[in-house]
Chimera marker file (.cmm) of the C-alpha trace (Angstrom):
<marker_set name="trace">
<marker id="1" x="-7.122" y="-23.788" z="15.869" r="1" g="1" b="0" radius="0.5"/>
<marker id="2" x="-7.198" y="-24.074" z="19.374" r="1" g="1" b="0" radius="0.5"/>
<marker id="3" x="-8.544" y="-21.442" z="21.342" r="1" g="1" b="0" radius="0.5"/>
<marker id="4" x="-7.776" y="-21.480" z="25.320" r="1" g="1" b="0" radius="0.5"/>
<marker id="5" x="-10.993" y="-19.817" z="26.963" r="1" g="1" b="0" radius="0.5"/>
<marker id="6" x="-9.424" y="-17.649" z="29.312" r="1" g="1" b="0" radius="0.5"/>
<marker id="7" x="-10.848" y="-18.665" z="32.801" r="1" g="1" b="0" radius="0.5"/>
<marker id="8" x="-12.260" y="-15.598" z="35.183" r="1" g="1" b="0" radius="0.5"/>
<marker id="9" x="-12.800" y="-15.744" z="38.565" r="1" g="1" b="0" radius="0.5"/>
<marker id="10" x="-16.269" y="-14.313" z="39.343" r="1" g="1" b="0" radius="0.5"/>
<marker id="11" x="-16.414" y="-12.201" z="42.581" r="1" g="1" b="0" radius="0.5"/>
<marker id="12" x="-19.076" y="-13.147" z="45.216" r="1" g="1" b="0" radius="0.5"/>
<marker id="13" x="-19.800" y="-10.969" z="48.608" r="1" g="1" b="0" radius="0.5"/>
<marker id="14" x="-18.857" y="-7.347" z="49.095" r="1" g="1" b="0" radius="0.5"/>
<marker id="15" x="-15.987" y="-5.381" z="48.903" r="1" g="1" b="0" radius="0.5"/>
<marker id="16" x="-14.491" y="-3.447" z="51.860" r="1" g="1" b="0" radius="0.5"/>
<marker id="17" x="-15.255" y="0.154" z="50.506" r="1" g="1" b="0" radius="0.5"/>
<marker id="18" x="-19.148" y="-1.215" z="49.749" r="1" g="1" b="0" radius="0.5"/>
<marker id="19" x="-19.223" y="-1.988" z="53.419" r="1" g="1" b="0" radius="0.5"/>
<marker id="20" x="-17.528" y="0.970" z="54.786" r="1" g="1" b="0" radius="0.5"/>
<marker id="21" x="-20.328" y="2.807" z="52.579" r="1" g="1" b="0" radius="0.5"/>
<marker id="22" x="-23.087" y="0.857" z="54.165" r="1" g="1" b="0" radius="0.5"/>
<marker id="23" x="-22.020" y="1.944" z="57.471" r="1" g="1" b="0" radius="0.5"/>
<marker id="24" x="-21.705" y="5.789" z="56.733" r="1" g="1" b="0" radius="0.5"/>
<marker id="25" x="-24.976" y="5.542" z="55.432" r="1" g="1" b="0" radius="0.5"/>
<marker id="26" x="-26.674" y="3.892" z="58.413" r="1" g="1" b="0" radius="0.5"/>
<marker id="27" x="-24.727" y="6.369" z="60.868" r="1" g="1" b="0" radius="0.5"/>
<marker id="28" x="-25.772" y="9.539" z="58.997" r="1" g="1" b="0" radius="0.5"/>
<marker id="29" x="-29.668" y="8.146" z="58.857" r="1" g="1" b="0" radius="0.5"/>
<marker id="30" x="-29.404" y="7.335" z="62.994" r="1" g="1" b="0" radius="0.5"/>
<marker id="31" x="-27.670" y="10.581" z="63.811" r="1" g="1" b="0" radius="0.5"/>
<marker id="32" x="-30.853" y="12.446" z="62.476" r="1" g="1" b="0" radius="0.5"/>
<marker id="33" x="-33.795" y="9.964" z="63.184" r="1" g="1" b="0" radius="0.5"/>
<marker id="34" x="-32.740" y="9.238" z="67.115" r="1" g="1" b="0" radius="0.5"/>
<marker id="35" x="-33.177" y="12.901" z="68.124" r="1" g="1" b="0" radius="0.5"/>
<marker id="36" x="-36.176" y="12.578" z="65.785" r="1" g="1" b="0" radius="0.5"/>
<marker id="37" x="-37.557" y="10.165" z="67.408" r="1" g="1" b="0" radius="0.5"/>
<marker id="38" x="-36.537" y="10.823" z="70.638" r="1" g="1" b="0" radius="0.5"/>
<marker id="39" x="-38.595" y="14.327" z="70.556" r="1" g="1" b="0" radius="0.5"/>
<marker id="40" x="-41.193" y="12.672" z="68.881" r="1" g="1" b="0" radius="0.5"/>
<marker id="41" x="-41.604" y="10.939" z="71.959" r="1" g="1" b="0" radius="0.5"/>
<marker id="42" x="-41.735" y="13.312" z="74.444" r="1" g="1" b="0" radius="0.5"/>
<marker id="43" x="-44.238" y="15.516" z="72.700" r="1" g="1" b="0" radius="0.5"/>
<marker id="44" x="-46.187" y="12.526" z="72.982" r="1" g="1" b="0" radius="0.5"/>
<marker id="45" x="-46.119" y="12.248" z="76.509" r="1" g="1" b="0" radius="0.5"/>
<marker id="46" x="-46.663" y="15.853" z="76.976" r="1" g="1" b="0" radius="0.5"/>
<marker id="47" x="-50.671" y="15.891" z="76.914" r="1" g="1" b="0" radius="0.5"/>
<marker id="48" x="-50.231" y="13.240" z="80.096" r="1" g="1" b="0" radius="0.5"/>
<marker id="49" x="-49.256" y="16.129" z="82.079" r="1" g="1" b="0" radius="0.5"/>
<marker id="50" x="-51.631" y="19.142" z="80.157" r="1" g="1" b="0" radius="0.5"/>
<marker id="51" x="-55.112" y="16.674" z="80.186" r="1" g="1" b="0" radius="0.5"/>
<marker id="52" x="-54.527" y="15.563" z="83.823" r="1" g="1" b="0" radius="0.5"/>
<marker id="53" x="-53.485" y="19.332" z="84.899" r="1" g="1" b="0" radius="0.5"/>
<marker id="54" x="-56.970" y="20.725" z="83.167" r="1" g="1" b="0" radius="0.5"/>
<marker id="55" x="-58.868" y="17.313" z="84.538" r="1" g="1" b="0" radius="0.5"/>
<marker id="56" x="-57.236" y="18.698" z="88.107" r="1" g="1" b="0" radius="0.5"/>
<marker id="57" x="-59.121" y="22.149" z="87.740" r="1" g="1" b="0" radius="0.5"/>
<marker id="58" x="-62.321" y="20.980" z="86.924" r="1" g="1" b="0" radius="0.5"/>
<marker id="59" x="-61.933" y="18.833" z="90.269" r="1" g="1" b="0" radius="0.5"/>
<marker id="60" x="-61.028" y="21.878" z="92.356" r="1" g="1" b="0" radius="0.5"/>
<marker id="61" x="-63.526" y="23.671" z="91.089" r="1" g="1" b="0" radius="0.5"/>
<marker id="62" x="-65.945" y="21.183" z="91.647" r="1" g="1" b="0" radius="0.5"/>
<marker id="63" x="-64.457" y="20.842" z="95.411" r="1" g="1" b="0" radius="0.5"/>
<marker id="64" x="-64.438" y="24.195" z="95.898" r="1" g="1" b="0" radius="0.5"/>
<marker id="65" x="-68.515" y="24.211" z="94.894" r="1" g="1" b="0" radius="0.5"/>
<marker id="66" x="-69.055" y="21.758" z="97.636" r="1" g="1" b="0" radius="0.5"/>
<marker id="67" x="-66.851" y="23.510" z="100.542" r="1" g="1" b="0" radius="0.5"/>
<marker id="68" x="-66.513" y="27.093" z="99.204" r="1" g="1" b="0" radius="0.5"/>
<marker id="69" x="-62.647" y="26.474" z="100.111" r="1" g="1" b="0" radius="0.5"/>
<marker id="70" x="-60.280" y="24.929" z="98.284" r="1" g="1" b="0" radius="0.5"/>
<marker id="71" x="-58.194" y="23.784" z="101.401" r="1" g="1" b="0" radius="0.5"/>
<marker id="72" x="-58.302" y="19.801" z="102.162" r="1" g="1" b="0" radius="0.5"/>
<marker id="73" x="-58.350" y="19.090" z="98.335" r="1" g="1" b="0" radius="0.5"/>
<marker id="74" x="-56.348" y="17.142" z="96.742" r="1" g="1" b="0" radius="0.5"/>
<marker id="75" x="-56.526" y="13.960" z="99.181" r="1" g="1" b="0" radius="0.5"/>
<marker id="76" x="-57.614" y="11.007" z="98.726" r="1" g="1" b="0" radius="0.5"/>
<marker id="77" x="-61.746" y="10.761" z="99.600" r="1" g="1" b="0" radius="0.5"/>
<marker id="78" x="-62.399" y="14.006" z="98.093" r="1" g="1" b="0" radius="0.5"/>
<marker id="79" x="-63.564" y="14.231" z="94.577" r="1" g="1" b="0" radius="0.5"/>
<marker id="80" x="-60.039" y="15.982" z="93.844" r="1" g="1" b="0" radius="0.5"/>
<marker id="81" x="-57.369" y="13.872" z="94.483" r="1" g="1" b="0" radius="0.5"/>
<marker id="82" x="-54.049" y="13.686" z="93.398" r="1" g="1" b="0" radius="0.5"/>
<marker id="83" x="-53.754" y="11.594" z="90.123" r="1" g="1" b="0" radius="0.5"/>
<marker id="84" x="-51.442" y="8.895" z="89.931" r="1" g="1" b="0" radius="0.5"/>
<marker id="85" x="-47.620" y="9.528" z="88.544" r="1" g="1" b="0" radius="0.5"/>
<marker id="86" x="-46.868" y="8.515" z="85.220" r="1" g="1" b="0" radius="0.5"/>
<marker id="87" x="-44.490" y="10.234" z="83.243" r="1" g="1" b="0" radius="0.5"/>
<marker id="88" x="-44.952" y="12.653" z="85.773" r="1" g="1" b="0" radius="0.5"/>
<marker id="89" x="-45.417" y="13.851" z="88.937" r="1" g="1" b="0" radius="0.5"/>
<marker id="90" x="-48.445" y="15.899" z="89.973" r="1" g="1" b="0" radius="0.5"/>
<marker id="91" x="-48.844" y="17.839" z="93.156" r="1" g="1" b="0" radius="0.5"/>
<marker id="92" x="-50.931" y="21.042" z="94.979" r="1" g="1" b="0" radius="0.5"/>
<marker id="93" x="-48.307" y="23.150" z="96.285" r="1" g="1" b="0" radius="0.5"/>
<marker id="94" x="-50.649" y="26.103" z="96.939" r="1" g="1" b="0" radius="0.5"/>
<marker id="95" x="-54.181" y="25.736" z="98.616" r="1" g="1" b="0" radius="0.5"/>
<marker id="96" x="-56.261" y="28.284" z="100.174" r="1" g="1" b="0" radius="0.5"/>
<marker id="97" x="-59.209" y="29.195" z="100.480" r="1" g="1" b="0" radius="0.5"/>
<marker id="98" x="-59.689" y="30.771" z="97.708" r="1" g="1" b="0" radius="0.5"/>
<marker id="99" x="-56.484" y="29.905" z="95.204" r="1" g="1" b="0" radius="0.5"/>
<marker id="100" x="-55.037" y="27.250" z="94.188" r="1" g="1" b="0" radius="0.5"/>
<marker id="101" x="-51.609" y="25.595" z="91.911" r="1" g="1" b="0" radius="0.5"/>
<marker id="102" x="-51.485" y="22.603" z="90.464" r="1" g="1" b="0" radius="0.5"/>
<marker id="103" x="-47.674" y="21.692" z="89.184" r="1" g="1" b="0" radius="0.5"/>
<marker id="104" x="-47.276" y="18.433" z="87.013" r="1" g="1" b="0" radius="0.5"/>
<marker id="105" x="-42.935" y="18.159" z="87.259" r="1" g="1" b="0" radius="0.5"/>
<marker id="106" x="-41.713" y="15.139" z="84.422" r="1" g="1" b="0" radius="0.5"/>
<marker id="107" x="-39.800" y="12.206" z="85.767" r="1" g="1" b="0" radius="0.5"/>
<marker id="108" x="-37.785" y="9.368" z="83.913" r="1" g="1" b="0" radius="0.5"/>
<marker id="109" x="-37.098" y="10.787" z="80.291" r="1" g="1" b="0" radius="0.5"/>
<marker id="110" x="-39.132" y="14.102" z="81.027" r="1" g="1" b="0" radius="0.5"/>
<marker id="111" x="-37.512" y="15.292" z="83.857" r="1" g="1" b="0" radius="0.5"/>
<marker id="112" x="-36.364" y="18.727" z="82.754" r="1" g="1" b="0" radius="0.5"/>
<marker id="113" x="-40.289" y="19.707" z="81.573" r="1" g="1" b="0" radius="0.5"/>
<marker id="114" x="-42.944" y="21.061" z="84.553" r="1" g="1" b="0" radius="0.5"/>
<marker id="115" x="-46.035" y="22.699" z="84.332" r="1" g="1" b="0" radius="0.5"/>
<marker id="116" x="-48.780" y="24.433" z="86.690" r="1" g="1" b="0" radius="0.5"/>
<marker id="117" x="-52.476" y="25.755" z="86.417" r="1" g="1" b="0" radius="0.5"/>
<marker id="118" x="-54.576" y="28.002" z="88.763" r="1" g="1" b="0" radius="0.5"/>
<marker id="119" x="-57.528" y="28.891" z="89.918" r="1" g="1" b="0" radius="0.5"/>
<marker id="120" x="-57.748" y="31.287" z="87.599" r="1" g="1" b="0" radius="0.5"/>
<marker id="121" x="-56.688" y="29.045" z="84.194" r="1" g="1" b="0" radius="0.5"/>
<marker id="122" x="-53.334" y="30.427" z="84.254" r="1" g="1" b="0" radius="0.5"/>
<marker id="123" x="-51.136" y="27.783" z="82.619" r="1" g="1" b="0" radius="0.5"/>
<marker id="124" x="-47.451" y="27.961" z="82.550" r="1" g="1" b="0" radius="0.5"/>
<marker id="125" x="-44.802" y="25.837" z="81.601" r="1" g="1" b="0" radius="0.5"/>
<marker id="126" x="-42.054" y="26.758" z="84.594" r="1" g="1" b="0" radius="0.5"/>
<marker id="127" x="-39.235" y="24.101" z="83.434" r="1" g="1" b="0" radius="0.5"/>
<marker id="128" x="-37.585" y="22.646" z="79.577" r="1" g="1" b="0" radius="0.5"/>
<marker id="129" x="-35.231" y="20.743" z="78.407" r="1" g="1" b="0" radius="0.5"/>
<marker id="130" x="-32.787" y="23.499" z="76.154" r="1" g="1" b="0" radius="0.5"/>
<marker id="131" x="-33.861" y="24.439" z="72.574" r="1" g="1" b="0" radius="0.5"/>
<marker id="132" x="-37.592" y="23.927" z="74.030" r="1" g="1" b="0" radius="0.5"/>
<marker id="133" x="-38.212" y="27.022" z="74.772" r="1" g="1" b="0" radius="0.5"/>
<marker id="134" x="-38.478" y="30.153" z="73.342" r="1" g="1" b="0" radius="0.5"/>
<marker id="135" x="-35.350" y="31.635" z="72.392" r="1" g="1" b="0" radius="0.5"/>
<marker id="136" x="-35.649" y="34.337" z="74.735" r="1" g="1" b="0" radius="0.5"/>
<marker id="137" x="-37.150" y="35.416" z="77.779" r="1" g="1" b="0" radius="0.5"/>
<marker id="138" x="-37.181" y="33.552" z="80.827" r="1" g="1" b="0" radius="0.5"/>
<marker id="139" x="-39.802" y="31.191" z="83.142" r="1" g="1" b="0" radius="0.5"/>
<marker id="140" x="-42.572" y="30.918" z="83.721" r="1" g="1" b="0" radius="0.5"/>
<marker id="141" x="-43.754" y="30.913" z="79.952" r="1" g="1" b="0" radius="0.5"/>
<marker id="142" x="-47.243" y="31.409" z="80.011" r="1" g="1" b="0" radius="0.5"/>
<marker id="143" x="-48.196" y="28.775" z="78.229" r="1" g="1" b="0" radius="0.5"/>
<marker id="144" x="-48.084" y="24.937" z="78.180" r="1" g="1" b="0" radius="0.5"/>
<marker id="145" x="-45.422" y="24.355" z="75.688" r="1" g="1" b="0" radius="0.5"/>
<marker id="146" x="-45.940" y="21.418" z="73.738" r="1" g="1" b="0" radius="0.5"/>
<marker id="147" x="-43.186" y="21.564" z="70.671" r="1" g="1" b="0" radius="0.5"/>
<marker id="148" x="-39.726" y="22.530" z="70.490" r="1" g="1" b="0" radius="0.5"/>
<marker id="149" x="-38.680" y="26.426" z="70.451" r="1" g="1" b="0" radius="0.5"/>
<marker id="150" x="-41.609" y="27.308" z="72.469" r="1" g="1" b="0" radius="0.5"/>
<marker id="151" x="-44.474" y="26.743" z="70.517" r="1" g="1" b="0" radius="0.5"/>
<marker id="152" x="-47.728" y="26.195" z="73.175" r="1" g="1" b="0" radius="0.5"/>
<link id1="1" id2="2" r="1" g="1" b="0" radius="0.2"/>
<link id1="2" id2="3" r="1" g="1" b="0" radius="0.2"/>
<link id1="3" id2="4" r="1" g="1" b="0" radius="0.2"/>
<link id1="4" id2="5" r="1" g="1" b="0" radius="0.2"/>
<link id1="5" id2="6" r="1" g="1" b="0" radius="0.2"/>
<link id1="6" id2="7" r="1" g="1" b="0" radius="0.2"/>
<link id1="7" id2="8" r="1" g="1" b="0" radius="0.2"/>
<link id1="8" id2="9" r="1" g="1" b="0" radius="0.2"/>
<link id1="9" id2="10" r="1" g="1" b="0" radius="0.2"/>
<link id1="10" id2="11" r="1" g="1" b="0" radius="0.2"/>
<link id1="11" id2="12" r="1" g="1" b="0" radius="0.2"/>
<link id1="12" id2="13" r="1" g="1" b="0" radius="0.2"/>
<link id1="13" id2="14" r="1" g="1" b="0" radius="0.2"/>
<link id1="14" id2="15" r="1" g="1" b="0" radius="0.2"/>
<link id1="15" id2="16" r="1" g="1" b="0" radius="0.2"/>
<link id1="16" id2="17" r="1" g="1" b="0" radius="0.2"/>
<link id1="17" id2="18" r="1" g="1" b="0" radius="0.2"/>
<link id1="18" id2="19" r="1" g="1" b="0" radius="0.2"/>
<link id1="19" id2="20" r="1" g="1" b="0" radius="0.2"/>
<link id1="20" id2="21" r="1" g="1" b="0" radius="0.2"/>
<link id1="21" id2="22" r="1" g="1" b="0" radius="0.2"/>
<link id1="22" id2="23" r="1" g="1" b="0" radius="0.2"/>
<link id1="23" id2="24" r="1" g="1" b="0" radius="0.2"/>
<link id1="24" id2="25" r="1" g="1" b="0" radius="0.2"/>
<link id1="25" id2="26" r="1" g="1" b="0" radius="0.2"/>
<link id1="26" id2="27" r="1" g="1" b="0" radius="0.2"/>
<link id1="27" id2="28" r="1" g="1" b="0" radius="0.2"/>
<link id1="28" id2="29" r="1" g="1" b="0" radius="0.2"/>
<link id1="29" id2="30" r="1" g="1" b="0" radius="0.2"/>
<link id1="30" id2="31" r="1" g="1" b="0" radius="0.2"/>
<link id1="31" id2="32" r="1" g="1" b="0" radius="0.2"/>
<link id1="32" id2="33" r="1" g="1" b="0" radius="0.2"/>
<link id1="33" id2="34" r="1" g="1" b="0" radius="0.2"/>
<link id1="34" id2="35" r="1" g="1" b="0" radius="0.2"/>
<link id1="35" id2="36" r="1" g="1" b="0" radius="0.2"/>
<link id1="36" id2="37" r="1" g="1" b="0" radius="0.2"/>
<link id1="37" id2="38" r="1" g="1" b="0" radius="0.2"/>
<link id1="38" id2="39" r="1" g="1" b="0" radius="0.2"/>
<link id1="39" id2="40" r="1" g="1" b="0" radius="0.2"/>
<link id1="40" id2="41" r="1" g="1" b="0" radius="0.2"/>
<link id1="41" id2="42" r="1" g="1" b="0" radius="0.2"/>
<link id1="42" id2="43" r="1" g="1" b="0" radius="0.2"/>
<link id1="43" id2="44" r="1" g="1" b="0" radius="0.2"/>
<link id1="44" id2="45" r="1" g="1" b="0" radius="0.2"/>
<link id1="45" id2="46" r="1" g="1" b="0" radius="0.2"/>
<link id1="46" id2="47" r="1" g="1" b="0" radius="0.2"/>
<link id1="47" id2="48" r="1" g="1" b="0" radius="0.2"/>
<link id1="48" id2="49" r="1" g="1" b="0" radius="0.2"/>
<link id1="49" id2="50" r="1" g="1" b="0" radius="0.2"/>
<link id1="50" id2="51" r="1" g="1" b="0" radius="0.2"/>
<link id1="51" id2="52" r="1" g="1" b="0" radius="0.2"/>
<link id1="52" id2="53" r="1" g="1" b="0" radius="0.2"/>
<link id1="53" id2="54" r="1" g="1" b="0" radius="0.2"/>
<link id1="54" id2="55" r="1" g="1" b="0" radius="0.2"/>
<link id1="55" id2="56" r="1" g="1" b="0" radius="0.2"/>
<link id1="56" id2="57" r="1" g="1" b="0" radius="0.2"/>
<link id1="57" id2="58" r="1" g="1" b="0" radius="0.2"/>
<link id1="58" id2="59" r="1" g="1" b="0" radius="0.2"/>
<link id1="59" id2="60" r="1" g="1" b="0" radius="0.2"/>
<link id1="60" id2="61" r="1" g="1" b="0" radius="0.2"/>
<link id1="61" id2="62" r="1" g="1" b="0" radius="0.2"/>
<link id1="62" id2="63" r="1" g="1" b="0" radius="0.2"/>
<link id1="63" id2="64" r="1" g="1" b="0" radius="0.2"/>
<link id1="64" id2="65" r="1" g="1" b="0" radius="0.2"/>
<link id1="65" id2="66" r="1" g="1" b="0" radius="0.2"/>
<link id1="66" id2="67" r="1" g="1" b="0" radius="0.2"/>
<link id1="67" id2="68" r="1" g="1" b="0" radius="0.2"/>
<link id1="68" id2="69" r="1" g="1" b="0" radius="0.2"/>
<link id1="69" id2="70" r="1" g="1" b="0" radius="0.2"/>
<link id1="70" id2="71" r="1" g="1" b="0" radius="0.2"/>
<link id1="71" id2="72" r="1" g="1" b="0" radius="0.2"/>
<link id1="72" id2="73" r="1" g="1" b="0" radius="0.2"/>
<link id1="73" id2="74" r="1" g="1" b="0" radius="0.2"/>
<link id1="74" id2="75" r="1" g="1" b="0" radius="0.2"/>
<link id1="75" id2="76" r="1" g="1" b="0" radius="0.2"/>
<link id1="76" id2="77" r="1" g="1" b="0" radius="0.2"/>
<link id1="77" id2="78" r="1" g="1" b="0" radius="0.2"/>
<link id1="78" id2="79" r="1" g="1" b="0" radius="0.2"/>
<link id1="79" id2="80" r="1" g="1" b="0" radius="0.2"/>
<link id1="80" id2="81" r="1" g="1" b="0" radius="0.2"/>
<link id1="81" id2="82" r="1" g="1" b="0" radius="0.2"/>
<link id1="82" id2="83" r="1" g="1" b="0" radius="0.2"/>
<link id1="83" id2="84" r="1" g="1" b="0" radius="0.2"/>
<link id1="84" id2="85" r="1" g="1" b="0" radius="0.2"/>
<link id1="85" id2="86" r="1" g="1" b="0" radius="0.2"/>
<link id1="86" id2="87" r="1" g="1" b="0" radius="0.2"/>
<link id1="87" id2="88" r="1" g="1" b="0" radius="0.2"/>
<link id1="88" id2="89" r="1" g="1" b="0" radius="0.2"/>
<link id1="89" id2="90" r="1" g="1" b="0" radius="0.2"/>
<link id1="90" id2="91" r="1" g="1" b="0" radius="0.2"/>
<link id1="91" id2="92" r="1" g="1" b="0" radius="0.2"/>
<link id1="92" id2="93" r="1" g="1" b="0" radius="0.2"/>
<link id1="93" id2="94" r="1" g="1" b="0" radius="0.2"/>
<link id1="94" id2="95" r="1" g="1" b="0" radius="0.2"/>
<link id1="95" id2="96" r="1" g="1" b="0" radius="0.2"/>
<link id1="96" id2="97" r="1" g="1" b="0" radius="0.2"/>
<link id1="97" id2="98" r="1" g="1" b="0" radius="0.2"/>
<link id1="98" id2="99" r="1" g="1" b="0" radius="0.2"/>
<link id1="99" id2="100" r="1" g="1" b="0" radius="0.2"/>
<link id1="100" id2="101" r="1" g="1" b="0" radius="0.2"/>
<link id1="101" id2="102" r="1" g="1" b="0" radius="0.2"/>
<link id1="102" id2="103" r="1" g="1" b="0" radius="0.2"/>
<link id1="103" id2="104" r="1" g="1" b="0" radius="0.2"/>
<link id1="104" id2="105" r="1" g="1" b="0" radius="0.2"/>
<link id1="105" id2="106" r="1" g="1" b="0" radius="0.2"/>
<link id1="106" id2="107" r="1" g="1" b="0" radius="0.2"/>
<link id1="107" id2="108" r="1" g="1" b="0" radius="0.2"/>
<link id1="108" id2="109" r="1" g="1" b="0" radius="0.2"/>
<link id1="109" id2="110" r="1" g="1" b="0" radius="0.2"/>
<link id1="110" id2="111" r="1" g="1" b="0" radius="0.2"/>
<link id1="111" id2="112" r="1" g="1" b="0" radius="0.2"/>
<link id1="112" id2="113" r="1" g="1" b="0" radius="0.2"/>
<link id1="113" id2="114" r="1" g="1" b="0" radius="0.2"/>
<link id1="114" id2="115" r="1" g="1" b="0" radius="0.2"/>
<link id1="115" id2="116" r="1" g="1" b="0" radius="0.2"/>
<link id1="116" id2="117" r="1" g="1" b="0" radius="0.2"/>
<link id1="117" id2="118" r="1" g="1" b="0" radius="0.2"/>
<link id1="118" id2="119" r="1" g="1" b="0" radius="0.2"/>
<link id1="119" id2="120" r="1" g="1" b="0" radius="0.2"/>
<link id1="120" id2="121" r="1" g="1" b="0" radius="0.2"/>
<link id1="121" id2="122" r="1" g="1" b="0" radius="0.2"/>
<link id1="122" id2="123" r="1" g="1" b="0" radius="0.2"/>
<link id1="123" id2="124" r="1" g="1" b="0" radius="0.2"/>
<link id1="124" id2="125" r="1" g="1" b="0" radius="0.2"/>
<link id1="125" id2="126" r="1" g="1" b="0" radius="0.2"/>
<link id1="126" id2="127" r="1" g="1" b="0" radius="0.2"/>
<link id1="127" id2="128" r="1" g="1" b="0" radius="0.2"/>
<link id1="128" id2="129" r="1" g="1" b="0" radius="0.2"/>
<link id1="129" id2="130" r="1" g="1" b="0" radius="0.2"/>
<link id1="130" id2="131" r="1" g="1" b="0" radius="0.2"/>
<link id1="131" id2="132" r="1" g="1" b="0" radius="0.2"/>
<link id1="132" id2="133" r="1" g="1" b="0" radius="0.2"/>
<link id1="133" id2="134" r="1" g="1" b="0" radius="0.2"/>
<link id1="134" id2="135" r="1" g="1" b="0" radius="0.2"/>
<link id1="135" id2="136" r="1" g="1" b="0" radius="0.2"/>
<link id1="136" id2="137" r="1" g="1" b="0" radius="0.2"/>
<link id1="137" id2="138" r="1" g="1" b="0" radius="0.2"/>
<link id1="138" id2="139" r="1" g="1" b="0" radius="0.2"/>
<link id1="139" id2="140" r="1" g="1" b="0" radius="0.2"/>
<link id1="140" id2="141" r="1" g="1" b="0" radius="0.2"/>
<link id1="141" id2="142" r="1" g="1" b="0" radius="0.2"/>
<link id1="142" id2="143" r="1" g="1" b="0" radius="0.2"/>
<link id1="143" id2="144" r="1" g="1" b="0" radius="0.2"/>
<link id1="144" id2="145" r="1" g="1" b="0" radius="0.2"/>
<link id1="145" id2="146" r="1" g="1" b="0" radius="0.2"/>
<link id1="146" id2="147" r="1" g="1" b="0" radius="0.2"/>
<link id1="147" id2="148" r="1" g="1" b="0" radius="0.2"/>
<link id1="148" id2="149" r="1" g="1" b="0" radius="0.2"/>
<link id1="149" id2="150" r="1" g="1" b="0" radius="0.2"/>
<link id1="150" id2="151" r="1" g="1" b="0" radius="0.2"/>
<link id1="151" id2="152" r="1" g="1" b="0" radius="0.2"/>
</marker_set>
């Protein structure tokens, strides 16, 4: 007797549905790790703006040993000036004699975060991005926040 071997067709590649799979997969894992990522990142560049604020006041205070004022700081030739922007921008909105306010205000991705010290250490955070700060109460926090929902 003569058997007939019944000839299959083997299936090679992927089916439709295994694709379609795939791609739910892949969207699901990139709708949580962008805004991961993306606040990963800007809690990284937040000590730019806190070290170079605190590096600021130790200047001033310095200048203000030398001249017993704080006015003409933060100018270039003085052993306080204004540091260079990165991520953000820094300026000295307030000098007198005897007080002063640094303010660090983001640029680029970091735009809606600012921050500000004083002569007397006073640090605030006076700008975030929404569901940075604190869930209530209103600016200036004062604090440098440095993580989401208002943890300084």
């Amino acid at each position: 007797m003569n058997q007939q071997k019944a000839v299959t067709a083997r299936q090679s590649g992927v089916t439709l549905i295994e694709l379609m799979v795939t791609l739910a997969i892949i969207a699901i894992l990139t709708a949580i790790a962008v805004p991961q990522y993306s606040d990963y990142s800007k809690r990284g560049k937040i000590p730019q703006a806190t070290n170079t604020l605190a590096t600021m006041r130790v200047k001033l205070e310095q200048y203000y040993q030398d001249n017993r004022t704080y006015i003409g700081a933060c100018a270039n030739n003085t052993v306080a000036p204004l540091p260079p922007a990165d991520d953000f921008t820094y300026a000295c909105p307030t000098l007198t004699a005897t007080t002063f306010t640094v303010t660090a205000t983001g640029t680029g991705g970091m735009t809606d975060f600012n921050y500000s010290i004083d002569e007397s250490n006073a640090k605030k955070t006076t700008k975030l991005p929404t569901g940075w700060g604190p869930t209530s109460g209103t600016m200036p926090i004062t604090c440098w926040v440095r993580k989401k929902g208002g943890a300084c």
